[in-house]
N, C-alpha and C positions, 0 to 999 in steps of 0.2 A: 508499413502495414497500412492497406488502407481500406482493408472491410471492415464495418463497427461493430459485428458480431465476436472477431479476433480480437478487439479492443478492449469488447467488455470481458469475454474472458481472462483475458491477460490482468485487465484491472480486478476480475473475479482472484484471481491467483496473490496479486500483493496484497490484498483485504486480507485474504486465508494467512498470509505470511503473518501481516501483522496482528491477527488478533490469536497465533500462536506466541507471538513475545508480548503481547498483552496478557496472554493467560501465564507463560509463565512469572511474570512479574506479581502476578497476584501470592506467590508462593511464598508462603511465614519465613521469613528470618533469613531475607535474602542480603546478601551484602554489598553495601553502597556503590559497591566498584559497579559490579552486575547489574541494580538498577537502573546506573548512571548509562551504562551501554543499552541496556535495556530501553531509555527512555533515547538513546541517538538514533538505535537502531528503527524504533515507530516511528520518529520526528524525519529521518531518510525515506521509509517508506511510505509517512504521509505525502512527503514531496513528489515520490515518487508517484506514486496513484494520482494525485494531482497533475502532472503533466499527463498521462494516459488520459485521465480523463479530458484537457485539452485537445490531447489531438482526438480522441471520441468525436468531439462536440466539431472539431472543425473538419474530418470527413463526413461528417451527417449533414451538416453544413453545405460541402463541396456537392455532395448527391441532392442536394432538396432544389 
């Protein structure tokens, strides 16, 4: 992919992912197991949104 308009959408898309399993982790009386995925599952898609946002920065980059 190398338009950054695609890039940020994309990285708009794993935001929305993760602050659905951010919201559900806010839910009372949730059980350790859950959390525990819960908290691999944002720790992957931080990673994940972090390289989009790499390759964002370095076609912006290639175009300037």
């Amino acid at each position: 992919m190398s338009d950054p308009a695609e890039l940020f959408a994309r990285l708009t898309g794993e935001l929305e992912d993760m602050h659905g399993v951010a919201v559900e982790g806010q839910v009372a009386s949730q059980p350790p197991e859950l959390l525990r995925a819960l908290a691999d599952a944002l720790a992957t898609g931080l990673q994940r949104a972090a390289r989009t946002l790499l390759e964002a920065r370095m076609t912006i980059d290639a175009h300037d």
